[in-house]
TORFI-829603 format. One record per atom (N, C-alpha, C, CB): residue in three letters; atom name; z, y, x. Coordinates in Angstrom, 1 decimal, always signed. Each point is the difference from the previous one (the first is absolute). Glycine has a CB too. Example, Ala and Ser with C-alpha at 12.3 -4.5 7.8 and 13.67 -1.06 7.14 Angstrom:
% residues 2
@type ALA | atom N | c3 +7.8 | c2 -5.7 | c1 +13.2
@type ALA | atom CA | c3 +0.0 | c2 +1.2 | c1 -0.9
@type ALA | atom C | c3 +0.0 | c2 +1.2 | c1 +0.9
@type ALA | atom CB | c3 +1.2 | c2 -1.2 | c1 -1.9
@type SER | atom N | c3 -1.9 | c2 +2.3 | c1 +1.5
@type SER | atom CA | c3 +0.0 | c2 +1.1 | c1 +0.9
@type SER | atom C | c3 +0.8 | c2 +1.1 | c1 -0.8
@type SER | atom CB | c3 -2.2 | c2 -0.6 | c1 +1.2
***
This chain:
% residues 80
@type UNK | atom N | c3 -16.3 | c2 -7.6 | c1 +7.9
@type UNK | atom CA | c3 +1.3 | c2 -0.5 | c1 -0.4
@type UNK | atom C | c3 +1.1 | c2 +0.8 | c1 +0.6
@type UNK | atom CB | c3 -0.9 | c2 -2.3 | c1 -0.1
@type UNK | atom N | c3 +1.9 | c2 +2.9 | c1 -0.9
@type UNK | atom CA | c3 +1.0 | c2 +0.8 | c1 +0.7
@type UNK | atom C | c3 +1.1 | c2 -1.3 | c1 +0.5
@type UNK | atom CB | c3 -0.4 | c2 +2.5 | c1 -1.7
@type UNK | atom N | c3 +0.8 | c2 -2.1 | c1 +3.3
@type UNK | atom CA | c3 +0.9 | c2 -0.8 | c1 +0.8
@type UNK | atom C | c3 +1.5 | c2 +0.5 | c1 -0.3
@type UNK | atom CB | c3 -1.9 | c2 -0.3 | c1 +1.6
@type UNK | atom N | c3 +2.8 | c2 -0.6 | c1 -1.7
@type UNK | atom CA | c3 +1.8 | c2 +0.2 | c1 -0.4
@type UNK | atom C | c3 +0.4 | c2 +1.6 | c1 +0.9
@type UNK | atom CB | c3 +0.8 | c2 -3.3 | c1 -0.1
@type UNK | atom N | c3 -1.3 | c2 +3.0 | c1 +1.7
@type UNK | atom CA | c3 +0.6 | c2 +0.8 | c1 +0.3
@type UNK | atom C | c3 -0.6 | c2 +1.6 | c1 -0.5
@type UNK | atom CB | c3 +0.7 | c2 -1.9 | c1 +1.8
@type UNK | atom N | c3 -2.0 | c2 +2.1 | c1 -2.1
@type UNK | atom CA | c3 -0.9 | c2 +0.9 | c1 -0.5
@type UNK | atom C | c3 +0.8 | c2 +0.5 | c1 -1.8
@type UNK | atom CB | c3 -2.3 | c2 -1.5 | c1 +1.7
@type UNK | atom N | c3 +2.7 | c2 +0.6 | c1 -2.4
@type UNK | atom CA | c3 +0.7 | c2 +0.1 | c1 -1.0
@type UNK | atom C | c3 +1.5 | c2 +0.8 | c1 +0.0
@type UNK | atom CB | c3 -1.3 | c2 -2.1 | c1 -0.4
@type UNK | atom N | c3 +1.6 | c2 +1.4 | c1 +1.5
@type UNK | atom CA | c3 +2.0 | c2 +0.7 | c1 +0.3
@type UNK | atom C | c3 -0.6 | c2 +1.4 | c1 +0.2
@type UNK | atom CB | c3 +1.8 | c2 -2.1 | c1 +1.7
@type UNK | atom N | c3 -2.9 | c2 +2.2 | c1 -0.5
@type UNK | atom CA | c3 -0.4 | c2 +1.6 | c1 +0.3
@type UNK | atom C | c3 +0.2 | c2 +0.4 | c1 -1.4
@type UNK | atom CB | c3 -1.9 | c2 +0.1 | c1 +2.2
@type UNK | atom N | c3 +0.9 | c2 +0.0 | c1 -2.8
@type UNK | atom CA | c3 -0.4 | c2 +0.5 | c1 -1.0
@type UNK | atom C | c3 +1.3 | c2 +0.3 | c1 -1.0
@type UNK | atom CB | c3 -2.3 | c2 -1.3 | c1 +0.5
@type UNK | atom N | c3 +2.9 | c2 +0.1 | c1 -1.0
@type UNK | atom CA | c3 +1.7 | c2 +0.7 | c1 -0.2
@type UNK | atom C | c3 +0.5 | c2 +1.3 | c1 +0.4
@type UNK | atom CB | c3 +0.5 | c2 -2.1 | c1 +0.2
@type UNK | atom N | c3 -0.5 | c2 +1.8 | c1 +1.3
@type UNK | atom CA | c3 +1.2 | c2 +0.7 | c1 +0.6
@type UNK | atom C | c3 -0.6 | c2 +1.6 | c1 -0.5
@type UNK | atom CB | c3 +0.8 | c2 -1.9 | c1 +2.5
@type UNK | atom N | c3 -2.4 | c2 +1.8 | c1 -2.1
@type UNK | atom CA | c3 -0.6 | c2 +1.2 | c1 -0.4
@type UNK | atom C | c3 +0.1 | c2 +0.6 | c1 -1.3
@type UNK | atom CB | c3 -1.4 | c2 -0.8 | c1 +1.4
@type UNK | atom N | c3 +1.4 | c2 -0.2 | c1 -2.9
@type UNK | atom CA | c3 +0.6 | c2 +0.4 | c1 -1.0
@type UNK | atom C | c3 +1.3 | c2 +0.4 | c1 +0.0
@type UNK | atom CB | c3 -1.3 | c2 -1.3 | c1 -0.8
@type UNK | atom N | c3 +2.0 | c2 +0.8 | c1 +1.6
@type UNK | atom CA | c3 +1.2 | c2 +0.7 | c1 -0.8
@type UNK | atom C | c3 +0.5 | c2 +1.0 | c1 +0.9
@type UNK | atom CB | c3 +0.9 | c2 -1.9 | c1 -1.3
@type UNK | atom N | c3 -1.7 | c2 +2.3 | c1 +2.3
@type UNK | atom CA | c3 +0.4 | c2 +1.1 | c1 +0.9
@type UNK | atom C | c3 -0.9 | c2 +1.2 | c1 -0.5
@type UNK | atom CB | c3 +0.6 | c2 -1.6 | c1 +2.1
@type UNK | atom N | c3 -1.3 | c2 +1.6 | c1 -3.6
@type UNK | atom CA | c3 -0.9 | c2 +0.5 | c1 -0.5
@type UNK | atom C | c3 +0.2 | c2 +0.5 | c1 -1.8
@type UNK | atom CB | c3 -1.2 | c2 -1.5 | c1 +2.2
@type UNK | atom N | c3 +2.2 | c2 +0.6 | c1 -2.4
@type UNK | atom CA | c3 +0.5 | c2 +0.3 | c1 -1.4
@type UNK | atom C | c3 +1.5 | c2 +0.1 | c1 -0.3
@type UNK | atom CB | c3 -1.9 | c2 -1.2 | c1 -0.6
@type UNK | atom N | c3 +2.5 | c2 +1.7 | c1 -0.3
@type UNK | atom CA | c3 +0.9 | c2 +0.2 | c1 -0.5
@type UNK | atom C | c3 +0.8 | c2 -0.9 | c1 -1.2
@type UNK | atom CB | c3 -1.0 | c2 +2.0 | c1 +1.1
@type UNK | atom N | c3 +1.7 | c2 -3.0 | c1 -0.8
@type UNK | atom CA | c3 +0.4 | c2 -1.3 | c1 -0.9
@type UNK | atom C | c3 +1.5 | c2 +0.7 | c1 -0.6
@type UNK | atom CB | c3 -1.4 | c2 -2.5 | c1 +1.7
@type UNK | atom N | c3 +1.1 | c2 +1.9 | c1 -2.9
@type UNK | atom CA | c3 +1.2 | c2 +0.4 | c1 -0.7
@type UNK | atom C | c3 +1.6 | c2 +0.1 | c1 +0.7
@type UNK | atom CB | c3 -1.6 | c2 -1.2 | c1 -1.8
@type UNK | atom N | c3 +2.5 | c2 +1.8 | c1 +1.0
@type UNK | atom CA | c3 +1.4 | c2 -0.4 | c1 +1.0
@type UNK | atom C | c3 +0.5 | c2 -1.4 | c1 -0.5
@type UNK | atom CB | c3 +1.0 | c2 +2.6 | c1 +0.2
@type UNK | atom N | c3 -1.3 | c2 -3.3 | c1 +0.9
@type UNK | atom CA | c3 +0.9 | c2 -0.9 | c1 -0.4
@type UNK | atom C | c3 +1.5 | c2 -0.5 | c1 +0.6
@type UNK | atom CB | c3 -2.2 | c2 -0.5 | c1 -0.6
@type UNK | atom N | c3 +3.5 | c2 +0.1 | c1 +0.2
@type UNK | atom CA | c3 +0.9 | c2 -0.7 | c1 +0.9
@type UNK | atom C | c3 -0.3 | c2 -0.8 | c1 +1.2
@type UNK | atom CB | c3 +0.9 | c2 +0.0 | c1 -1.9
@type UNK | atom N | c3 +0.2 | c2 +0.7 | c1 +3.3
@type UNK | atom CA | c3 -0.3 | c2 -0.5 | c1 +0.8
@type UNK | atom C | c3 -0.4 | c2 -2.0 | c1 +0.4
@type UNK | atom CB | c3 +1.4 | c2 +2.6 | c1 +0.0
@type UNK | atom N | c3 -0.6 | c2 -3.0 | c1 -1.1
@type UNK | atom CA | c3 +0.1 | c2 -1.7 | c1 -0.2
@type UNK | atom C | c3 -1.4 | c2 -0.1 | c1 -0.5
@type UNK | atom CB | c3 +2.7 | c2 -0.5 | c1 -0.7
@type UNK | atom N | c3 -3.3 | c2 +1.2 | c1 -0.5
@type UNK | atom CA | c3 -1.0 | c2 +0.0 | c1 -0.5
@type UNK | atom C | c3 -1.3 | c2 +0.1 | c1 +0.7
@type UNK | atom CB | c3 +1.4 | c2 +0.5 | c1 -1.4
@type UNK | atom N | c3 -1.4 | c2 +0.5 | c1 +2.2
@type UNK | atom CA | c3 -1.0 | c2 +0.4 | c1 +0.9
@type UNK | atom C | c3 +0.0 | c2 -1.1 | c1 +1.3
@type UNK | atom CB | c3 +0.3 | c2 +2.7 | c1 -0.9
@type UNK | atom N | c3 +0.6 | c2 -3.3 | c1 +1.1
@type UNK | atom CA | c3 +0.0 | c2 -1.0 | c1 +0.8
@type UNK | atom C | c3 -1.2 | c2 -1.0 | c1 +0.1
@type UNK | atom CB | c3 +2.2 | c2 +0.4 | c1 -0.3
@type UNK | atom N | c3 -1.5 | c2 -0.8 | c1 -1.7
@type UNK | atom CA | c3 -0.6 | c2 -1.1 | c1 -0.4
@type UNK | atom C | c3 -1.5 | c2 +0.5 | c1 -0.2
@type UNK | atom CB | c3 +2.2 | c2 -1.0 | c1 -1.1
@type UNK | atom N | c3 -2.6 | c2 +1.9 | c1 +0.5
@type UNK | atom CA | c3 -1.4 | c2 +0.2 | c1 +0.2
@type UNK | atom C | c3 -0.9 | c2 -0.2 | c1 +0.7
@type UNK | atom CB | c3 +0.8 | c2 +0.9 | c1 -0.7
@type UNK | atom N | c3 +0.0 | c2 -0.1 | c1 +1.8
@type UNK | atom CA | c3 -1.0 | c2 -0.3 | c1 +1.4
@type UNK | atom C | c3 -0.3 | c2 -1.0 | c1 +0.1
@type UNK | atom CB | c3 +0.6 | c2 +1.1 | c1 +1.2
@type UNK | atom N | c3 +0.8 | c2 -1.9 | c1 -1.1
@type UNK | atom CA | c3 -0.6 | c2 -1.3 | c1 +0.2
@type UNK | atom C | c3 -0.9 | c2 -1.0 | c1 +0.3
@type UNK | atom CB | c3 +1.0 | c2 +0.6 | c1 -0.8
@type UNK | atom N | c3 -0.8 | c2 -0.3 | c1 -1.1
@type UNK | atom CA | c3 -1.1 | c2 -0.7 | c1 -1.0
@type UNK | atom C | c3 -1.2 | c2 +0.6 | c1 +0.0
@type UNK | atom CB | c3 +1.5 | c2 -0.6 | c1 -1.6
@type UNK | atom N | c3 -1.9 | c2 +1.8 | c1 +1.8
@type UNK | atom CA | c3 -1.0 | c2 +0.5 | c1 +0.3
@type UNK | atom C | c3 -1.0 | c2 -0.3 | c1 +1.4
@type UNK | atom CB | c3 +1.3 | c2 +1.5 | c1 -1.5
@type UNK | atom N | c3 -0.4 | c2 -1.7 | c1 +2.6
@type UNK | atom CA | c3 -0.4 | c2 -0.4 | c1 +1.3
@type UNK | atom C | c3 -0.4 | c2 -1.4 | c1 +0.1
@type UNK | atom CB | c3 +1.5 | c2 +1.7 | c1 +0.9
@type UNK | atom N | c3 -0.6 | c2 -3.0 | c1 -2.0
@type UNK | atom CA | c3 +0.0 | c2 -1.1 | c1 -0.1
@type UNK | atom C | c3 -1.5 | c2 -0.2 | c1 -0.2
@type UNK | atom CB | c3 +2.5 | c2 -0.1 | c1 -0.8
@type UNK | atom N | c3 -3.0 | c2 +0.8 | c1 -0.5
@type UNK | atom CA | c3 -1.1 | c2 -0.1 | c1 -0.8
@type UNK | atom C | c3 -1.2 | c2 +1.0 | c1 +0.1
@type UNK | atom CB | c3 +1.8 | c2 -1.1 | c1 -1.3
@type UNK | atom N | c3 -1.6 | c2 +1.9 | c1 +2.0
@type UNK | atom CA | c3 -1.0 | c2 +0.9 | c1 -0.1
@type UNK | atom C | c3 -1.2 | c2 +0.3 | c1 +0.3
@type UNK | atom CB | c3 +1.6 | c2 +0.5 | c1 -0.1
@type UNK | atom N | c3 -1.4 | c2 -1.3 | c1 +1.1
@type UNK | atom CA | c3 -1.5 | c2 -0.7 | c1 +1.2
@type UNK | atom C | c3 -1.0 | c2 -1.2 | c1 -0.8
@type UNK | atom CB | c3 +1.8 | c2 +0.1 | c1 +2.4
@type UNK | atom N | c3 -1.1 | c2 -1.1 | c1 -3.4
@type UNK | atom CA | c3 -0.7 | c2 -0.5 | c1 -0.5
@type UNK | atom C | c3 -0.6 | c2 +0.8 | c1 -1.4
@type UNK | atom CB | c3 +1.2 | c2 -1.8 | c1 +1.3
@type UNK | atom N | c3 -0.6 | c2 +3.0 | c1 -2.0
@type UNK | atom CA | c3 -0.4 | c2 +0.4 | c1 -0.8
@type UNK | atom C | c3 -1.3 | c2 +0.8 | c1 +0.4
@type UNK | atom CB | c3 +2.2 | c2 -0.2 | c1 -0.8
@type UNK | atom N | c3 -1.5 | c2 +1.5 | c1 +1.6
@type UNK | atom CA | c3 -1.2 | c2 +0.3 | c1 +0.8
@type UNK | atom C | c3 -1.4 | c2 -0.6 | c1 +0.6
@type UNK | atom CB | c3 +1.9 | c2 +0.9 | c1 +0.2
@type UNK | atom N | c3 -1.5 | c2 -1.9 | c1 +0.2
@type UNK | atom CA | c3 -1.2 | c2 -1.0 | c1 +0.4
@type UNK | atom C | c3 -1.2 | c2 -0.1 | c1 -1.2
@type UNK | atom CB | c3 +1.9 | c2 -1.4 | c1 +1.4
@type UNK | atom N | c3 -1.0 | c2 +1.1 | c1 -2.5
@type UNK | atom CA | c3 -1.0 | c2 -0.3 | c1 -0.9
@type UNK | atom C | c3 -0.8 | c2 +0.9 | c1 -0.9
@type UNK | atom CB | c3 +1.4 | c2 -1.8 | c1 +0.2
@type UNK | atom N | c3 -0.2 | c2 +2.3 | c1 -0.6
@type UNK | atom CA | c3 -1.0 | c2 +2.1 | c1 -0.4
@type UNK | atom C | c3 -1.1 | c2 +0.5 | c1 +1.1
@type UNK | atom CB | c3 +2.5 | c2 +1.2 | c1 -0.9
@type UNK | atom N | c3 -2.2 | c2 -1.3 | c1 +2.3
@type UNK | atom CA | c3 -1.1 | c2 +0.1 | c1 +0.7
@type UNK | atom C | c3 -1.3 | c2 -0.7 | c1 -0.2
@type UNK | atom CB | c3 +1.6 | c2 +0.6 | c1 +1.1
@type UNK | atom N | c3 -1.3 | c2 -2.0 | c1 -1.4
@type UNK | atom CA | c3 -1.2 | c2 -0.7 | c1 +0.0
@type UNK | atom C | c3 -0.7 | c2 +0.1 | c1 -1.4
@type UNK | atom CB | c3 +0.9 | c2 -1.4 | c1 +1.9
@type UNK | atom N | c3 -0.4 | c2 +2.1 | c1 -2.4
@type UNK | atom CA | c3 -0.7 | c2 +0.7 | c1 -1.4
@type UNK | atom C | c3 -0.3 | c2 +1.7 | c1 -0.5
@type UNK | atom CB | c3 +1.4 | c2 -2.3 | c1 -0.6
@type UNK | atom N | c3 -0.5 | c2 +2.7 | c1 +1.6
@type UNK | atom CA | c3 -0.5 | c2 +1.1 | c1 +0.0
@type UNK | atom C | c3 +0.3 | c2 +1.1 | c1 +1.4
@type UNK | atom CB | c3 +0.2 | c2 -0.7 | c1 -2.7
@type UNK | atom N | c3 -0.4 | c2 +0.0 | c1 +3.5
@type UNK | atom CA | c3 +0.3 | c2 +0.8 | c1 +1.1
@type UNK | atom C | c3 -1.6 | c2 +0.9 | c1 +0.7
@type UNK | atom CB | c3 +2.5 | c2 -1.9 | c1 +0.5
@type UNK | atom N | c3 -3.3 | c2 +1.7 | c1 -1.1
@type UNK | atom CA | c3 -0.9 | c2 +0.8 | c1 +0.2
@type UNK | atom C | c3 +0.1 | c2 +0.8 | c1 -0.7
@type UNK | atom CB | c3 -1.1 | c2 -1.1 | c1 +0.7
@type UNK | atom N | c3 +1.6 | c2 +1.7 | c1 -1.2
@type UNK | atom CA | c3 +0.2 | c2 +1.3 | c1 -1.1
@type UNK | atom C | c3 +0.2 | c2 +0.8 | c1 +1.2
@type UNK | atom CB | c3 +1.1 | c2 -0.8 | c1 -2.5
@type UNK | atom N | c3 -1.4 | c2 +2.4 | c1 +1.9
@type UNK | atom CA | c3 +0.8 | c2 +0.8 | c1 +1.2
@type UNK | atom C | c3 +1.1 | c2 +0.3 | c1 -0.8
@type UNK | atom CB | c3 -1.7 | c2 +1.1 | c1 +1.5
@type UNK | atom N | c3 +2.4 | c2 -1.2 | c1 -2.4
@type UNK | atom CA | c3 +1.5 | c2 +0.4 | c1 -0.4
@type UNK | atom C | c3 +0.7 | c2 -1.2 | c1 +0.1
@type UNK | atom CB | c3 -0.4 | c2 +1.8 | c1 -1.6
@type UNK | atom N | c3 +0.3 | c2 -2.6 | c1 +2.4
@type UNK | atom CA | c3 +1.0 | c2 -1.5 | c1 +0.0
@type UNK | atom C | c3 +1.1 | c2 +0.3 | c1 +0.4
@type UNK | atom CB | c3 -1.3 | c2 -1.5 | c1 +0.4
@type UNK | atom N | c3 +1.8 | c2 +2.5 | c1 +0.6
@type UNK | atom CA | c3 +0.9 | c2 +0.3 | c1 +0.7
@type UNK | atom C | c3 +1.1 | c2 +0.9 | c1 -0.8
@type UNK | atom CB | c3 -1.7 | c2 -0.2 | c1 +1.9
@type UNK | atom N | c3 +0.9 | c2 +1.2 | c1 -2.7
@type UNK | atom CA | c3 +1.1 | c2 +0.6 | c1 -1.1
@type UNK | atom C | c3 +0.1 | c2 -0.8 | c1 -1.3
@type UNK | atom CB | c3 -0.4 | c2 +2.4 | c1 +0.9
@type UNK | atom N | c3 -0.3 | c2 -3.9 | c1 -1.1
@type UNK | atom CA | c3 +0.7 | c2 -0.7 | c1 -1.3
@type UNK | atom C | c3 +0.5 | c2 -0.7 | c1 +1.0
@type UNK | atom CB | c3 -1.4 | c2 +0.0 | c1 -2.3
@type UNK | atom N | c3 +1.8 | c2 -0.6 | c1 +3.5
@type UNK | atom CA | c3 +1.0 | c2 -1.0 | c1 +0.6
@type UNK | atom C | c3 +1.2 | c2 +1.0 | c1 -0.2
@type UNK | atom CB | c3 -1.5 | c2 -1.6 | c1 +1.9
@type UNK | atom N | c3 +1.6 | c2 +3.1 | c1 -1.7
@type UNK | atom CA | c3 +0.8 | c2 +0.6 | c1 +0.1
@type UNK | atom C | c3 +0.5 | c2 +0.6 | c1 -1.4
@type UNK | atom CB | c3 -0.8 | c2 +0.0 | c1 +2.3
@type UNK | atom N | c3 +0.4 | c2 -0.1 | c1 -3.1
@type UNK | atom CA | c3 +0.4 | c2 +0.4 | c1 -1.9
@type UNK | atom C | c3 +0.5 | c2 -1.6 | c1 +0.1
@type UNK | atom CB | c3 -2.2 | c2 +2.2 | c1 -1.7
@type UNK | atom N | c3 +1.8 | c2 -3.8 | c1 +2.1
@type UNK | atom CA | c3 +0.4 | c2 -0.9 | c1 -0.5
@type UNK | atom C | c3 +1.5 | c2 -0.1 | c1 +0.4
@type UNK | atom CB | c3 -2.2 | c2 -1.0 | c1 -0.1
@type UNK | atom N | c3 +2.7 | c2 +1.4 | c1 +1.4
@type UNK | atom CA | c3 +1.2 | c2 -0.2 | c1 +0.6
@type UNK | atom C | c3 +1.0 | c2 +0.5 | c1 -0.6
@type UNK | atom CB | c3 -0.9 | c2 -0.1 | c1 +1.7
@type UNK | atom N | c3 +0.2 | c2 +1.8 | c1 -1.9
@type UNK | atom CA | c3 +1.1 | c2 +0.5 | c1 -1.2
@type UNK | atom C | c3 -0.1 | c2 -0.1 | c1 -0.9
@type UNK | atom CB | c3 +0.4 | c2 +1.2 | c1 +0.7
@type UNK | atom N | c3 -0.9 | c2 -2.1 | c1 -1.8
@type UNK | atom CA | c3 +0.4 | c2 -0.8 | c1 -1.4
@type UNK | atom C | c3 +0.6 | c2 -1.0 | c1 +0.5
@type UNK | atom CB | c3 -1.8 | c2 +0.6 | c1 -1.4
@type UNK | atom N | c3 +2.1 | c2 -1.2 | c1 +1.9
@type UNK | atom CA | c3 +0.7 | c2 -1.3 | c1 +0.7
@type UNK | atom C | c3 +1.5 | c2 +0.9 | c1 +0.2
@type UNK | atom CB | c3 -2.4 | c2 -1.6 | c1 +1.5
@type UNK | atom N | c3 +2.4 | c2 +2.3 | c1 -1.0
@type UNK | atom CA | c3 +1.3 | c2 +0.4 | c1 +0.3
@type UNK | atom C | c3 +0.7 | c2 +0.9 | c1 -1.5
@type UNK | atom CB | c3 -0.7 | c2 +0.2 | c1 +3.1
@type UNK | atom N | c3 +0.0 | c2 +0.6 | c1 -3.3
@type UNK | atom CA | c3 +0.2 | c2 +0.5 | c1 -1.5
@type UNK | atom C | c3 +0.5 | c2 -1.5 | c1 -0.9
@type UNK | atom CB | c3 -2.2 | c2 +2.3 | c1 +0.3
@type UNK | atom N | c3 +1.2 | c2 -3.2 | c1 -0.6
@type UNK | atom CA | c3 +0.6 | c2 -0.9 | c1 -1.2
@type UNK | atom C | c3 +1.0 | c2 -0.8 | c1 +1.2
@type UNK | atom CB | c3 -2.4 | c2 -0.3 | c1 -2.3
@type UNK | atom N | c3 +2.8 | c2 -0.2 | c1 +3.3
@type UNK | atom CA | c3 +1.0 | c2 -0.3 | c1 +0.6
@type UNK | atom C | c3 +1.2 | c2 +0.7 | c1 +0.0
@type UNK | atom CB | c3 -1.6 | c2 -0.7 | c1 +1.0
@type UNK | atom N | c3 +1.5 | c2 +1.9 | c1 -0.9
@type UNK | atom CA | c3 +1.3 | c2 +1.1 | c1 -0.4
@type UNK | atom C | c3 +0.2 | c2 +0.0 | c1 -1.6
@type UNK | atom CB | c3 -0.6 | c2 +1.7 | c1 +2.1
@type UNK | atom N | c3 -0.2 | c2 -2.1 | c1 -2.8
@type UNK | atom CA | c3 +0.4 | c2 +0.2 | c1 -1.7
@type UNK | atom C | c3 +0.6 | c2 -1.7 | c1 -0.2
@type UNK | atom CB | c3 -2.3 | c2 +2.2 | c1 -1.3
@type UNK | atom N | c3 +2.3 | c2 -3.3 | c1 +2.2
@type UNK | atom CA | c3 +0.5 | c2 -1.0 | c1 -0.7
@type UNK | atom C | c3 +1.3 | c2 -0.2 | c1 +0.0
@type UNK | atom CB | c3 -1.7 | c2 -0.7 | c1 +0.4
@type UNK | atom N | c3 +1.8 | c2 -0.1 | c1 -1.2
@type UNK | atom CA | c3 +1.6 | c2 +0.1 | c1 -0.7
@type UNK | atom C | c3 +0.7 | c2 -1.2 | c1 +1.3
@type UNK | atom CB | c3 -0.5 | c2 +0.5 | c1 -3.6
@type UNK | atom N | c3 +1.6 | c2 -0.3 | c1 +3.9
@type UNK | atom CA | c3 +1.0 | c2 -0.5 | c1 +1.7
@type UNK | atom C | c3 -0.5 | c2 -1.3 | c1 +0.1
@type UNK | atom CB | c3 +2.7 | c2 +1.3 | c1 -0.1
@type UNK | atom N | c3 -2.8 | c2 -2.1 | c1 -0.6
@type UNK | atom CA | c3 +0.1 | c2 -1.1 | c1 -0.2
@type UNK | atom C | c3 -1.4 | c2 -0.9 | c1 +0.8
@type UNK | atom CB | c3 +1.5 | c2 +0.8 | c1 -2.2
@type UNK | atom N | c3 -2.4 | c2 +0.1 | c1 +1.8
@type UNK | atom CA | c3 -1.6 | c2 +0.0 | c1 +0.1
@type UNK | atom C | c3 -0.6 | c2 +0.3 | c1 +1.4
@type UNK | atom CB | c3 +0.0 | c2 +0.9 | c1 -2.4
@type UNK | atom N | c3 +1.3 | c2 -0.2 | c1 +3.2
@type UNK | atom CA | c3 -0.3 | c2 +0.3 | c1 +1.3
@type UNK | atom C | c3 +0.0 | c2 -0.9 | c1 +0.9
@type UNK | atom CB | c3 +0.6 | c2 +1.6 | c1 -0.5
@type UNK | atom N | c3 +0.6 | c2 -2.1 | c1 +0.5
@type UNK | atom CA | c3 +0.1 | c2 -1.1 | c1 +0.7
@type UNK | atom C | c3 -0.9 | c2 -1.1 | c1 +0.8
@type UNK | atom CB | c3 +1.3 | c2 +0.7 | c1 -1.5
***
């Protein structure tokens, strides 16, 4: 079972590892956020389905940047 604080690592490691779209400073706020809000329970559960893989680590890290990619294409409203 992956643990919360084991999850945040794992974040911090993604994104100190990839390159996320540009987004507005307000925007990129919100992201994080929402990403930090949620990301431990996401993670959690992709692990427990596929975290024996040996590429889990670079699809947690292609998932973050599609998350931020379609986060940066939504229209203002949607951000929020």
């Amino acid at each position: 079972m992956l643990t919360e604080s084991k999850a945040r690592k794992a974040l911090r490691q993604i994104l100190d590892s990839v390159e996320l779209p540009r987004l507005t400073k307000k925007d990129e706020k919100v992201f994080l956020a929402r990403l930090e809000r949620h990301f431990p329970n996401l993670l959690s559960k992709l692990h427990d389905l596929y975290g024996g893989h040996y590429d889990f680590f670079f699809h947690a890290q292609k998932l973050v940047v599609l998350l931020a990619t379609n986060f940066a294409s939504r229209k203002r409203k949607w951000k929020i």
